[in-house]
N, CA, C and O atoms as a GROMACS GRO file, in nm:
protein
  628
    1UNK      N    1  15.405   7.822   3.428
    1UNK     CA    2  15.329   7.942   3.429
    1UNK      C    3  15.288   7.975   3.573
    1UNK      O    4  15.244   7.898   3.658
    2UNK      N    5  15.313   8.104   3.580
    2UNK     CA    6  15.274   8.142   3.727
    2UNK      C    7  15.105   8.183   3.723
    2UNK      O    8  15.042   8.220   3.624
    3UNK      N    9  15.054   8.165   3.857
    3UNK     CA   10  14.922   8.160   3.852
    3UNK      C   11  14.848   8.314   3.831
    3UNK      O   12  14.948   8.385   3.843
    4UNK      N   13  14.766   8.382   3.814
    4UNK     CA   14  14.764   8.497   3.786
    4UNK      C   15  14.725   8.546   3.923
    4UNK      O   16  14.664   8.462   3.988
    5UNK      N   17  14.743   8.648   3.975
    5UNK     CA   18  14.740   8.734   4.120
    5UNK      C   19  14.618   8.798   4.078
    5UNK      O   20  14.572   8.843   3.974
    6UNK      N   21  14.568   8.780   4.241
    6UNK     CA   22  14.469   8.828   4.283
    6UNK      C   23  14.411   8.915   4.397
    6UNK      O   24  14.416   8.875   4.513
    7UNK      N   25  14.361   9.021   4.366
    7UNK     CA   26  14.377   9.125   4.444
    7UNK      C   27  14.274   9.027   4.624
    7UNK      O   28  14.184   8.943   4.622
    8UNK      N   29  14.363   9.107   4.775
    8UNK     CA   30  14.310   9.049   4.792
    8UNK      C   31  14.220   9.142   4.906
    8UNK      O   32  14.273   9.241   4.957
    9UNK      N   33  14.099   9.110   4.938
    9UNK     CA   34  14.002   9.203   5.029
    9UNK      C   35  14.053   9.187   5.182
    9UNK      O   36  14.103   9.082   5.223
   10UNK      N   37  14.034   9.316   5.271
   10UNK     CA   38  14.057   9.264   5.389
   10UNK      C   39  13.956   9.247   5.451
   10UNK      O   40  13.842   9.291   5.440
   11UNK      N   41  14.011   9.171   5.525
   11UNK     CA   42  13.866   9.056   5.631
   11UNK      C   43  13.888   9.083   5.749
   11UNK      O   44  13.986   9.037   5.808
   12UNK      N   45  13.780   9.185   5.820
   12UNK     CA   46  13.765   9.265   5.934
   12UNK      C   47  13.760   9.094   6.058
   12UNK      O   48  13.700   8.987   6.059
   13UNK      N   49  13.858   9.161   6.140
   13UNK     CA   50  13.854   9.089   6.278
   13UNK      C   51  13.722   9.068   6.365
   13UNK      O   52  13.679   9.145   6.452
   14UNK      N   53  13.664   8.939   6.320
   14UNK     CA   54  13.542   8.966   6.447
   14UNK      C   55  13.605   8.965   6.560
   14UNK      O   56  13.515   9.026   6.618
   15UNK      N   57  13.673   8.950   6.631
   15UNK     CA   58  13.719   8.967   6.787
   15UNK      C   59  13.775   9.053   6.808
   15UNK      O   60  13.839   9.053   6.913
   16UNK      N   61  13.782   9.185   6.713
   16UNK     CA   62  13.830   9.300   6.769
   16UNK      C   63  13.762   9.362   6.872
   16UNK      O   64  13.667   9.301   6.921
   17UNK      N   65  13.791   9.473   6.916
   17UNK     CA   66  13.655   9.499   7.022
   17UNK      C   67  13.608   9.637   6.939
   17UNK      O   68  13.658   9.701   6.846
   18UNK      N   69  13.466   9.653   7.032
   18UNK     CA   70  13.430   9.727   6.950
   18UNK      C   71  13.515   9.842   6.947
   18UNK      O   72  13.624   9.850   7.005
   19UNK      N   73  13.427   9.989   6.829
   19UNK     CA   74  13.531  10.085   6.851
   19UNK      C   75  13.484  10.157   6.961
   19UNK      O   76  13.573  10.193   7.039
   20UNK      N   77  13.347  10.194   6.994
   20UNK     CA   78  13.321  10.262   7.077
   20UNK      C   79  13.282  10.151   7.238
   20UNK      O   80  13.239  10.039   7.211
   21UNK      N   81  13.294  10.180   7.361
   21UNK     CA   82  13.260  10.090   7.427
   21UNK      C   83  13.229  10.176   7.557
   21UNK      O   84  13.268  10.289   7.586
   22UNK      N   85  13.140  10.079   7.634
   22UNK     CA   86  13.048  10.138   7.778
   22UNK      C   87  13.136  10.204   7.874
   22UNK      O   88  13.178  10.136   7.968
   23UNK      N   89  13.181  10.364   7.860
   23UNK     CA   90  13.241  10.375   7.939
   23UNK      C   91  13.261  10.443   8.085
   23UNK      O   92  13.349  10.486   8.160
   24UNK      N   93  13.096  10.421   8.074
   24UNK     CA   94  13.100  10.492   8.224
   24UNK      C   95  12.979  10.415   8.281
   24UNK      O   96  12.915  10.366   8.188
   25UNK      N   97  12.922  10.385   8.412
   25UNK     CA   98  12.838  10.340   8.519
   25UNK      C   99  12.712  10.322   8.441
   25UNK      O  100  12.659  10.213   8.423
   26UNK      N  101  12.661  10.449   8.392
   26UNK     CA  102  12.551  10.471   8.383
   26UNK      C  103  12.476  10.446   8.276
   26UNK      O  104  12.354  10.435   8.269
   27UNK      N  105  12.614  10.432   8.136
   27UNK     CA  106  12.555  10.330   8.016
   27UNK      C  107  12.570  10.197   8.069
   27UNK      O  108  12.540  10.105   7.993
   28UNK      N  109  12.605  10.171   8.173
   28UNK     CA  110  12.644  10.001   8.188
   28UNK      C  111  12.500   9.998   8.242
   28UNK      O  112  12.465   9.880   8.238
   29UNK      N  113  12.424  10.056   8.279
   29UNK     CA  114  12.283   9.994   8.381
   29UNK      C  115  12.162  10.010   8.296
   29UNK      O  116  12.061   9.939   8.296
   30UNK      N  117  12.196  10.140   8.204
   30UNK     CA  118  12.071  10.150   8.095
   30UNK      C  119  12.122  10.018   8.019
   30UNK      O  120  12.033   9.938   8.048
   31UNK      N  121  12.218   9.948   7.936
   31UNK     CA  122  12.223   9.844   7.872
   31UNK      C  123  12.135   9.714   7.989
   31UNK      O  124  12.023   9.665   7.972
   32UNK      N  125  12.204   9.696   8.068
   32UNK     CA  126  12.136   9.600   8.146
   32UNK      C  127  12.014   9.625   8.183
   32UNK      O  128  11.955   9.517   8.190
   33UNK      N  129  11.900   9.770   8.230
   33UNK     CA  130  11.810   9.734   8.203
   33UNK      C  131  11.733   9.668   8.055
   33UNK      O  132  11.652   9.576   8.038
   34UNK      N  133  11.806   9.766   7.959
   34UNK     CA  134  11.654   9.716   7.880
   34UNK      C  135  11.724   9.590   7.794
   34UNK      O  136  11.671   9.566   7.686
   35UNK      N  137  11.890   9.471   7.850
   35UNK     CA  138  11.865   9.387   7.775
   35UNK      C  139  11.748   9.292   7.938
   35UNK      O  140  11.696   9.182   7.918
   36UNK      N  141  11.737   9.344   8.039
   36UNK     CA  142  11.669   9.267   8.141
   36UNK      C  143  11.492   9.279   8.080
   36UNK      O  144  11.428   9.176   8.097
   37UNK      N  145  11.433   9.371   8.027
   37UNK     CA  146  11.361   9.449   7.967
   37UNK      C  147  11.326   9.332   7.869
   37UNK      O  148  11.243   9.243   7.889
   38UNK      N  149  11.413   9.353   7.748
   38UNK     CA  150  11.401   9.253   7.643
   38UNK      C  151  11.392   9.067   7.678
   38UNK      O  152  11.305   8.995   7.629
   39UNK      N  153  11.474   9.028   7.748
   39UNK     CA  154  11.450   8.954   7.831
   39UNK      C  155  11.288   8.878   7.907
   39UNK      O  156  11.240   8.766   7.892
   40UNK      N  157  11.242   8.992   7.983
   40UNK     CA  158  11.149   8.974   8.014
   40UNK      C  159  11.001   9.003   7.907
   40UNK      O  160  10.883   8.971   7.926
   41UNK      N  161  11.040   9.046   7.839
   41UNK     CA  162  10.999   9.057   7.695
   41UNK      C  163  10.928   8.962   7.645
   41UNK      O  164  10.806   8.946   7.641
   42UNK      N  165  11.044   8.879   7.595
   42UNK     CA  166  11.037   8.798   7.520
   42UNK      C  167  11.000   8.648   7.624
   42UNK      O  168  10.945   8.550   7.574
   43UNK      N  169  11.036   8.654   7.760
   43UNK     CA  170  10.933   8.495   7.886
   43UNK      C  171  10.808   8.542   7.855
   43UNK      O  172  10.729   8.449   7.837
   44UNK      N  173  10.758   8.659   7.840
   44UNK     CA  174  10.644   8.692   7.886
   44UNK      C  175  10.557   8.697   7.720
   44UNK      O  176  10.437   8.724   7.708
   45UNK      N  177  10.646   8.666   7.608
   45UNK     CA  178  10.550   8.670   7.469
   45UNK      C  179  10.581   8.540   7.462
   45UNK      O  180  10.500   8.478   7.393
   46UNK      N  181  10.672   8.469   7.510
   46UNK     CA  182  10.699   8.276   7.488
   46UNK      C  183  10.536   8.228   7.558
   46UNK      O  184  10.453   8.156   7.501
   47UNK      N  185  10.522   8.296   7.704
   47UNK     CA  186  10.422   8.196   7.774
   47UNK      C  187  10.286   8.309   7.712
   47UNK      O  188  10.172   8.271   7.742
   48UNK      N  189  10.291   8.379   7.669
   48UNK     CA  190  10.139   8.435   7.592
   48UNK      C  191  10.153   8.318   7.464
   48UNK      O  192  10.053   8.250   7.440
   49UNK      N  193  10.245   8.301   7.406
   49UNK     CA  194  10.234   8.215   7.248
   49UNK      C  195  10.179   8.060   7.292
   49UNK      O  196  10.101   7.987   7.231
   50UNK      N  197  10.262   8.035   7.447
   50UNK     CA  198  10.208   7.894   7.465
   50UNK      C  199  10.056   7.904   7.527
   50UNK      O  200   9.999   7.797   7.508
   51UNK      N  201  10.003   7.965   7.570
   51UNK     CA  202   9.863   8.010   7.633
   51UNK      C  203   9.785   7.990   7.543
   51UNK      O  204   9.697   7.904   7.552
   52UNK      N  205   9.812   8.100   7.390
   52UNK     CA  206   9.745   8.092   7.233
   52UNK      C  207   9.762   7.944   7.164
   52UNK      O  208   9.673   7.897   7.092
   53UNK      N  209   9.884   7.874   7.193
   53UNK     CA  210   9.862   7.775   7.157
   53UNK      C  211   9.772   7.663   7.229
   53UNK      O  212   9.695   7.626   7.140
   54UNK      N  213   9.752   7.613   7.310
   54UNK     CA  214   9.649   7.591   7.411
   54UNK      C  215   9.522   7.620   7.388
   54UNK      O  216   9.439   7.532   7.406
   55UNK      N  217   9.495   7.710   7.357
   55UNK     CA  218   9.364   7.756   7.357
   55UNK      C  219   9.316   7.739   7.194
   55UNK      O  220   9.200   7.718   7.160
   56UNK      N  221   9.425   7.751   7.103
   56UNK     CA  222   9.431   7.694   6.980
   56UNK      C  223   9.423   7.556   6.917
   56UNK      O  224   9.408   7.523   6.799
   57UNK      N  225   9.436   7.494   7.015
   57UNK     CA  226   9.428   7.363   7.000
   57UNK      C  227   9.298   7.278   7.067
   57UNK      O  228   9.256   7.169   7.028
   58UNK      N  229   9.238   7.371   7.194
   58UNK     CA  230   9.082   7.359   7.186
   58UNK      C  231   9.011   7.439   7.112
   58UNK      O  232   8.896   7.394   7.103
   59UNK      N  233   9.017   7.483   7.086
   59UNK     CA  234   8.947   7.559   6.963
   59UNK      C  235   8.961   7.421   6.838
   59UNK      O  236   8.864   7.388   6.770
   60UNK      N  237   9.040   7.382   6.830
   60UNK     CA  238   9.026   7.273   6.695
   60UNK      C  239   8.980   7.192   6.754
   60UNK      O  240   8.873   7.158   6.704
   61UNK      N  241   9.022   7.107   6.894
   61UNK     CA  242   8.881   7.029   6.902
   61UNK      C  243   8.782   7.002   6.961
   61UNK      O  244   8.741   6.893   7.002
   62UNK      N  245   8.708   7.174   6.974
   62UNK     CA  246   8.573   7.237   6.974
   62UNK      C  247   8.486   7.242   6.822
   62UNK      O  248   8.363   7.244   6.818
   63UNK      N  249   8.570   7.245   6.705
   63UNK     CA  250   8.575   7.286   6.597
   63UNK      C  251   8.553   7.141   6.546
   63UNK      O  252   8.499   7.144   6.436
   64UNK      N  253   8.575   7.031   6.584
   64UNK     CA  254   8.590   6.833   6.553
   64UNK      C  255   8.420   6.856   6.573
   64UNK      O  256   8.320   6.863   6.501
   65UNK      N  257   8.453   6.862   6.716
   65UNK     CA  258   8.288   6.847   6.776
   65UNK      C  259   8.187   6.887   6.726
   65UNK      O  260   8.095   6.811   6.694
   66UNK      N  261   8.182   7.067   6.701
   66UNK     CA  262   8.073   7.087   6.663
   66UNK      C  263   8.057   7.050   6.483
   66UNK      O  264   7.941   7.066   6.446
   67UNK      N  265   8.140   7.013   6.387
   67UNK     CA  266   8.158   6.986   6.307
   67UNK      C  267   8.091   6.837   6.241
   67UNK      O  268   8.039   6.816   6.131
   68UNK      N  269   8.123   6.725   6.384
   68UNK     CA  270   8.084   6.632   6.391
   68UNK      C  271   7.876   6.626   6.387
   68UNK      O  272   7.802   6.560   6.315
   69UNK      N  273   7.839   6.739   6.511
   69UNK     CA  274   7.715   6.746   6.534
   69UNK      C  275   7.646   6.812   6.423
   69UNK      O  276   7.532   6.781   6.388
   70UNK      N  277   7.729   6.924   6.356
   70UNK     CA  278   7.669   6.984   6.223
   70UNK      C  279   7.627   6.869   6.139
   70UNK      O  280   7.509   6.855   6.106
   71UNK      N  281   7.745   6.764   6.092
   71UNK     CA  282   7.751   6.629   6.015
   71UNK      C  283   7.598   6.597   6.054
   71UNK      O  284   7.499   6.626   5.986
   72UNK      N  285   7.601   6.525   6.192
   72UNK     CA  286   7.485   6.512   6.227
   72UNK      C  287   7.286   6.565   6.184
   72UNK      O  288   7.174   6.522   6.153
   73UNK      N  289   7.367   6.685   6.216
   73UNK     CA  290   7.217   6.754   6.165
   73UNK      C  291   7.174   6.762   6.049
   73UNK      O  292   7.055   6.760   6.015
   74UNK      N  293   7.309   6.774   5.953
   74UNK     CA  294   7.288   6.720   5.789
   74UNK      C  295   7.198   6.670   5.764
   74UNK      O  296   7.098   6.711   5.706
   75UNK      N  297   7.226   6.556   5.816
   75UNK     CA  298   7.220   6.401   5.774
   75UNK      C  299   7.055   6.379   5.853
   75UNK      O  300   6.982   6.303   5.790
   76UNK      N  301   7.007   6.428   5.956
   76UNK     CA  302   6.892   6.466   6.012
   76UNK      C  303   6.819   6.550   5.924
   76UNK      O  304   6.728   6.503   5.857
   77UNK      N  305   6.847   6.661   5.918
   77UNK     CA  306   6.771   6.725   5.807
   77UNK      C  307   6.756   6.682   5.648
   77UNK      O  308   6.668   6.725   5.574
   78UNK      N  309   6.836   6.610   5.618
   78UNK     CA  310   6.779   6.551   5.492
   78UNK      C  311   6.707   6.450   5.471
   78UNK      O  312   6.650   6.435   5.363
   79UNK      N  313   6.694   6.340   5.595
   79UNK     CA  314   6.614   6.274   5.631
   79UNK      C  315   6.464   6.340   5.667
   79UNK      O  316   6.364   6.291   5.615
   80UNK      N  317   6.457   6.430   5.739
   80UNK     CA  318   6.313   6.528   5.698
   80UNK      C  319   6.312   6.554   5.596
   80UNK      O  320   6.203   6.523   5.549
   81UNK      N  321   6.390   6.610   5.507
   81UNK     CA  322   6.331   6.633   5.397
   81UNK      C  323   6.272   6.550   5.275
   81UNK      O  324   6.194   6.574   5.183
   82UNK      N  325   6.362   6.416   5.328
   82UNK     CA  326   6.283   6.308   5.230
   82UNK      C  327   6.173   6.263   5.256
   82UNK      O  328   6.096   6.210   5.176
   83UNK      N  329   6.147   6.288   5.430
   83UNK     CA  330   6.020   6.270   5.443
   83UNK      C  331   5.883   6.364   5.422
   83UNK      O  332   5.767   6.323   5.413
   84UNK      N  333   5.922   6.478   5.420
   84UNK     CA  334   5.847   6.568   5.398
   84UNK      C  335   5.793   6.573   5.229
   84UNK      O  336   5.682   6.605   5.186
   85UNK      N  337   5.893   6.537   5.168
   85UNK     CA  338   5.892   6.510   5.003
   85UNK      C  339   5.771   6.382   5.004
   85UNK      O  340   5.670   6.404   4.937
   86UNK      N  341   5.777   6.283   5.059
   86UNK     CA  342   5.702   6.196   5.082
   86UNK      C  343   5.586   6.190   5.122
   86UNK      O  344   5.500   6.110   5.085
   87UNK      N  345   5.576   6.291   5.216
   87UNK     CA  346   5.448   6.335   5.276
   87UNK      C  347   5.380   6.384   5.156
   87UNK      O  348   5.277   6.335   5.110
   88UNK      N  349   5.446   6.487   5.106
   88UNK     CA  350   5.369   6.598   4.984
   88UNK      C  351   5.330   6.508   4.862
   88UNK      O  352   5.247   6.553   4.783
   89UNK      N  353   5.374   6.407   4.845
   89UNK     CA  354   5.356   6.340   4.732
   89UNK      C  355   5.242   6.276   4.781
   89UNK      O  356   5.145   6.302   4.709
   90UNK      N  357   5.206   6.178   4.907
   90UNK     CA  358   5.098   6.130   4.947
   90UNK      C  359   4.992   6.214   4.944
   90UNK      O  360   4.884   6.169   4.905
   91UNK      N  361   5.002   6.368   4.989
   91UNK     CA  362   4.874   6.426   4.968
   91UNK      C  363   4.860   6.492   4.886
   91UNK      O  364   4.775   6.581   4.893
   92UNK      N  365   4.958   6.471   4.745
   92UNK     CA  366   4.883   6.483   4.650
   92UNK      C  367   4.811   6.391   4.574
   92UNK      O  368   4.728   6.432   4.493
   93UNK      N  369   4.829   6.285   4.590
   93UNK     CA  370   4.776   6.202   4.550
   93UNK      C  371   4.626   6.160   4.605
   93UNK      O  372   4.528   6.115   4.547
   94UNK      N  373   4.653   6.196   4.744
   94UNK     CA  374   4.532   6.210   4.816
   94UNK      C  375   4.401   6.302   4.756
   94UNK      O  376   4.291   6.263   4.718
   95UNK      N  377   4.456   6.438   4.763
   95UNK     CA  378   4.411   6.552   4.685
   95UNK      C  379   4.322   6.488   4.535
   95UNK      O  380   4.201   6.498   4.514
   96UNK      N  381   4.431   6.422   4.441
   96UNK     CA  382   4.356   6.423   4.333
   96UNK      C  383   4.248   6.301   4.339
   96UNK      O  384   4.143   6.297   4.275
   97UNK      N  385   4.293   6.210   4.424
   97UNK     CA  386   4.184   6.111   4.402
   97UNK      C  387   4.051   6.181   4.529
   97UNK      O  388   3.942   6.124   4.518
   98UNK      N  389   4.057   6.275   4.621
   98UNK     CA  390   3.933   6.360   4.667
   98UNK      C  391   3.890   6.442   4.610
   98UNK      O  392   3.780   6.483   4.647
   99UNK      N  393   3.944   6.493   4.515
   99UNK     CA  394   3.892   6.588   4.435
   99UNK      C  395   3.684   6.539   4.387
   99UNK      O  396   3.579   6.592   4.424
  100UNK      N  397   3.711   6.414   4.290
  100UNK     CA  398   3.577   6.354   4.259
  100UNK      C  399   3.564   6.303   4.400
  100UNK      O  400   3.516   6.206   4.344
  101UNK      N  401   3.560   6.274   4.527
  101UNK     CA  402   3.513   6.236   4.636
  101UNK      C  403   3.476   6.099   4.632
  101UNK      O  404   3.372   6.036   4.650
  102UNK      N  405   3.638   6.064   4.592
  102UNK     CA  406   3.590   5.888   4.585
  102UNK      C  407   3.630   5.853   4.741
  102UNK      O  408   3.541   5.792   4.801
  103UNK      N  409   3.765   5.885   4.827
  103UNK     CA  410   3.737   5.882   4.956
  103UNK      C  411   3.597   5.860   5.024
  103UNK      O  412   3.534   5.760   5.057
  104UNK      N  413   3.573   6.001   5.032
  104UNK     CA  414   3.467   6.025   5.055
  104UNK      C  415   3.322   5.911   5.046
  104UNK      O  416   3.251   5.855   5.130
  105UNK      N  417   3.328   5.918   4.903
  105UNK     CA  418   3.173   5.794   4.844
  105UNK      C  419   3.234   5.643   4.916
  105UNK      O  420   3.146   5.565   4.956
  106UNK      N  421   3.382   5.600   4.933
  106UNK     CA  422   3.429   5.438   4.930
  106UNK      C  423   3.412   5.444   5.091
  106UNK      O  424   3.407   5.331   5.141
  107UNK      N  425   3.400   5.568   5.200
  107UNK     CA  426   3.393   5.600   5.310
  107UNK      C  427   3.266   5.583   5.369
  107UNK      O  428   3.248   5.536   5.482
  108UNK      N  429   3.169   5.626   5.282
  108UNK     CA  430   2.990   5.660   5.322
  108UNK      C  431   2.931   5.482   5.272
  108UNK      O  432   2.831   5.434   5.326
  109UNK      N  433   3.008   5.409   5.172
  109UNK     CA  434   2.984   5.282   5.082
  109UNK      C  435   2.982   5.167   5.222
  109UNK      O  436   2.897   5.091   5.269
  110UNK      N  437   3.122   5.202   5.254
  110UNK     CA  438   3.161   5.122   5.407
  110UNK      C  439   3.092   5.144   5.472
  110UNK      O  440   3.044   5.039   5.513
  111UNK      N  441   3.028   5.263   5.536
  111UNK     CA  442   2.978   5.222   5.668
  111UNK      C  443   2.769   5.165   5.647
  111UNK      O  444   2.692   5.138   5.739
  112UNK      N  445   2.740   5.166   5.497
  112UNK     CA  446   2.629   5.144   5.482
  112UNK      C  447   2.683   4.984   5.454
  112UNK      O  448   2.675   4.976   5.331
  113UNK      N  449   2.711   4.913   5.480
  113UNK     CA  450   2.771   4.790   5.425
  113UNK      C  451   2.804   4.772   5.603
  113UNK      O  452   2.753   4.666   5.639
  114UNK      N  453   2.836   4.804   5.657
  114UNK     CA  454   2.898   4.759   5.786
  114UNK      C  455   2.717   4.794   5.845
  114UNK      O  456   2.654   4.710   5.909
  115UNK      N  457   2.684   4.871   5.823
  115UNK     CA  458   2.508   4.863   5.878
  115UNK      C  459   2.414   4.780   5.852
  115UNK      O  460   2.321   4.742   5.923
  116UNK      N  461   2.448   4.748   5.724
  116UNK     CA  462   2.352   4.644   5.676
  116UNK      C  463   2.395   4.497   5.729
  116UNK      O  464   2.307   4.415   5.754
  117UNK      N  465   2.535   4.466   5.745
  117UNK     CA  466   2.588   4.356   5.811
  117UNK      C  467   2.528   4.300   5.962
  117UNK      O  468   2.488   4.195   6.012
  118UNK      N  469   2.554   4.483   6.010
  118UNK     CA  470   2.494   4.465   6.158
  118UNK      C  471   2.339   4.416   6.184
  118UNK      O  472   2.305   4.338   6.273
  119UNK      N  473   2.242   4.487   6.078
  119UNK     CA  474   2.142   4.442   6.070
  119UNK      C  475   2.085   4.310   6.098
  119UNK      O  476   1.995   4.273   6.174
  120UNK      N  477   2.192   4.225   5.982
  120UNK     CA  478   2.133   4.102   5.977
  120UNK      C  479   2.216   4.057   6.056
  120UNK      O  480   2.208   3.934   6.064
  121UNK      N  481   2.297   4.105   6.125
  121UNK     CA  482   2.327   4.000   6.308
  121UNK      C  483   2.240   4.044   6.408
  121UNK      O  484   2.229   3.998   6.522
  122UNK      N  485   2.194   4.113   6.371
  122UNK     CA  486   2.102   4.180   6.462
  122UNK      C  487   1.944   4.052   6.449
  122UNK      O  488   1.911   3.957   6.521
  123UNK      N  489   1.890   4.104   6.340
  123UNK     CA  490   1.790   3.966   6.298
  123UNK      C  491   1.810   3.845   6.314
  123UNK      O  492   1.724   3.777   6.370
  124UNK      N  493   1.954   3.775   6.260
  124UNK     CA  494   1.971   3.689   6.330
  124UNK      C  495   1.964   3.586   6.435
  124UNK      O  496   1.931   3.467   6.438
  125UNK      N  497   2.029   3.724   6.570
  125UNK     CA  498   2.046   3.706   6.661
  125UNK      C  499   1.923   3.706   6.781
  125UNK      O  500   1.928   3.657   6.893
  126UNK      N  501   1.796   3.789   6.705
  126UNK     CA  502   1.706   3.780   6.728
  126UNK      C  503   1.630   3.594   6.743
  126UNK      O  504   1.596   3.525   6.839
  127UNK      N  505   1.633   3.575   6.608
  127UNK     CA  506   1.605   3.448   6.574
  127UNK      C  507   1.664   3.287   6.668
  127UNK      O  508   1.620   3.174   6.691
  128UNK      N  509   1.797   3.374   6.700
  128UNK     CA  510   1.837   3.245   6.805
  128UNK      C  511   1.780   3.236   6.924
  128UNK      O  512   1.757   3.128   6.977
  129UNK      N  513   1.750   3.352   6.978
  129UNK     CA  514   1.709   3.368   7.084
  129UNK      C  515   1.531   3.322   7.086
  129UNK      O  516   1.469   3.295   7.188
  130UNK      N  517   1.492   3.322   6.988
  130UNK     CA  518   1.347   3.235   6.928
  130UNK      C  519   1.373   3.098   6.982
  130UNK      O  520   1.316   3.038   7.073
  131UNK      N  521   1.493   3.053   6.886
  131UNK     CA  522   1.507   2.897   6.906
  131UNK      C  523   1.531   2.862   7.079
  131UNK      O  524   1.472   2.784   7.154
  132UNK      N  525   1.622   2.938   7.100
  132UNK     CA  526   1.630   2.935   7.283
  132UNK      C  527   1.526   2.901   7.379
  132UNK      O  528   1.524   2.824   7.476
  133UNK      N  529   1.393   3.019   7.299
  133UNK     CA  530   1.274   2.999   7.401
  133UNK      C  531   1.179   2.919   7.365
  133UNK      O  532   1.078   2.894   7.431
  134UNK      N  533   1.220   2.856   7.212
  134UNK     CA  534   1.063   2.783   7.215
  134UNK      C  535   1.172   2.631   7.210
  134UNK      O  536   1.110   2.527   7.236
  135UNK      N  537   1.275   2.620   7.188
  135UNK     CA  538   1.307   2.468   7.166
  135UNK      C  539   1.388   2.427   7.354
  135UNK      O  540   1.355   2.323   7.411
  136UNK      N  541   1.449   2.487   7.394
  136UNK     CA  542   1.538   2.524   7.526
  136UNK      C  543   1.429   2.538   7.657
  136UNK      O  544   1.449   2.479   7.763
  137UNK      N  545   1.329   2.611   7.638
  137UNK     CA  546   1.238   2.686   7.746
  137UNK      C  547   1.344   2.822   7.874
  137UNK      O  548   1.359   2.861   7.989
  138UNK      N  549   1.385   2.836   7.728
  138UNK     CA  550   1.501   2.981   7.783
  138UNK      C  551   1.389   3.078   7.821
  138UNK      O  552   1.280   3.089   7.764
  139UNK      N  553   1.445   3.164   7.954
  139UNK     CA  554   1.341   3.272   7.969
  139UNK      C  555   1.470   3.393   7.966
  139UNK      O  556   1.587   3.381   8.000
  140UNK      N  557   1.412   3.484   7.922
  140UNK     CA  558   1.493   3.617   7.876
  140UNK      C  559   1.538   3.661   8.044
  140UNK      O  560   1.653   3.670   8.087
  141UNK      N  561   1.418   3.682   8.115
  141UNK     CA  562   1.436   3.816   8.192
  141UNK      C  563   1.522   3.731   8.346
  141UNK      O  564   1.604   3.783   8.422
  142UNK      N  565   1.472   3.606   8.348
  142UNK     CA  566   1.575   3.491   8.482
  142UNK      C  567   1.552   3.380   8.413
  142UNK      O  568   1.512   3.348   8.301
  143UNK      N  569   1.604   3.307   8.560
  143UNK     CA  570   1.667   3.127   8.497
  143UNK      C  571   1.568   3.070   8.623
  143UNK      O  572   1.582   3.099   8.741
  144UNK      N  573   1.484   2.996   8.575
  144UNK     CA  574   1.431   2.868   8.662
  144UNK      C  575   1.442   2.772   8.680
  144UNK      O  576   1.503   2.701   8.601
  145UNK      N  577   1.387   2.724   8.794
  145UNK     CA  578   1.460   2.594   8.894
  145UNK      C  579   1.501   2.466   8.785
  145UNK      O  580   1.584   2.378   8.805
  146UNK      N  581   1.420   2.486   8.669
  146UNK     CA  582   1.396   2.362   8.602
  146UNK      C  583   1.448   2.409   8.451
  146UNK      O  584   1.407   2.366   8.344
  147UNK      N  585   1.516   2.477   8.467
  147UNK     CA  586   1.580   2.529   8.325
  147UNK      C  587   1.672   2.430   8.282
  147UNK      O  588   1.729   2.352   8.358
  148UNK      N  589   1.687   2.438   8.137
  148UNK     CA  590   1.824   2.299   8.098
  148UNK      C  591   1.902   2.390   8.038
  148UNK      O  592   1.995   2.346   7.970
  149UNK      N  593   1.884   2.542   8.048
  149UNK     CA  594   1.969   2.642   8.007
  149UNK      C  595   2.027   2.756   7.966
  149UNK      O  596   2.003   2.794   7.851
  150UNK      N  597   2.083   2.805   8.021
  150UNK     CA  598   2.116   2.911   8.074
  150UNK      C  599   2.232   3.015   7.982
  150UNK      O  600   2.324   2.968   7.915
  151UNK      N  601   2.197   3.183   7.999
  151UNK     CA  602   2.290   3.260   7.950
  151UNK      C  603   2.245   3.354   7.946
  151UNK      O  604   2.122   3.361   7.938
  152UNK      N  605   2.324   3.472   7.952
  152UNK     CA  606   2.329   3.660   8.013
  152UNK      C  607   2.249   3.678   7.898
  152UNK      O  608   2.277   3.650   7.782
  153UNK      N  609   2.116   3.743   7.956
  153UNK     CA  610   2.037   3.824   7.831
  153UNK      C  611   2.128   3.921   7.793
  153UNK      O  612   2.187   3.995   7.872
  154UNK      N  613   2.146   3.921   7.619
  154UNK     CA  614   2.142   4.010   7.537
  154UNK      C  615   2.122   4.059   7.434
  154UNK      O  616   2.130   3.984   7.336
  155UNK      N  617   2.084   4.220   7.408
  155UNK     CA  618   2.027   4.240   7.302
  155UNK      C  619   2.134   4.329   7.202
  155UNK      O  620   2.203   4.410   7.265
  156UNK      N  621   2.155   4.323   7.068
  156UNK     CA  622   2.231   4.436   7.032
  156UNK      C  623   2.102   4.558   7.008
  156UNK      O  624   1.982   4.531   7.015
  157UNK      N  625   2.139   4.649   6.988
  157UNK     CA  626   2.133   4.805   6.984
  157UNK      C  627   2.096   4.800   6.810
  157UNK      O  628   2.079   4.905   6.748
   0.00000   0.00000   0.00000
């Protein structure tokens, strides 16, 4: 059996030349300017793209950095805020136990308790200074030749 035929397409010559072509001076210099044109074109959008890239690539890591310090401040600011949460909770608690003025009364309790303490060092201290002068022959105001003993008058307040 013969194979069946097939129609066949024609297949244009790429190396023909063209049909129309440069044939005088003056299309030959307009082509060469603007492929010199295109040319310079395209050095001059290569080194703008590499410039953008450059500057694109600090920009990302300007963008690390401040990203990093944002991280930072996060992490700072939520730390105030736990403390601030902390704070508010202490004075409320503060708040409700001043409300009845127990602060207050356990405040005024202390220092009549720290007075009355002082008191009796005060009396006390009085009293030693008794024993000083009548058992010692301590004199308050100087020390004489024949003293057996000696020490800086003082009185508390």
């Amino acid at each position: 059996m013969a194979a069946p035929l097939q129609p066949q397409l024609a297949q244009p010559d790429s190396r023909a030349p063209l049909a129309k072509t440069v044939a005088n001076e003056r299309n030959q210099q307009q082509l060469n300017l603007i492929a010199n044109n295109i040319g310079g074109t395209a050095d001059q959008l290569k080194r703008h793209l590499a410039k953008v890239d450059a500057e694109l690539k600090a920009d990302l890591k300007g963008r690390k950095e401040f990203e990093d310090y944002l991280t930072k401040l996060k992490i700072q600011r939520a730390d105030l805020a736990a403390r601030i949460d902390r704070n508010k909770a202490w004075i409320a608690k503060f708040e409700r136990n001043s409300d009845n003025g127990a602060f207050e009364e356990q405040y005024k309790r202390l220092l009549d308790e720290i007075q009355s303490i002082y008191e009796g060092a005060k009396e006390f201290h009085q009293k030693g200074i008794e024993l000083l002068i009548r058992d010692f022959r301590y004199h308050v105001a100087y020390k004489r030749w024949n003293d057996n003993f000696s020490a800086v008058p003082f009185k508390p307040k």
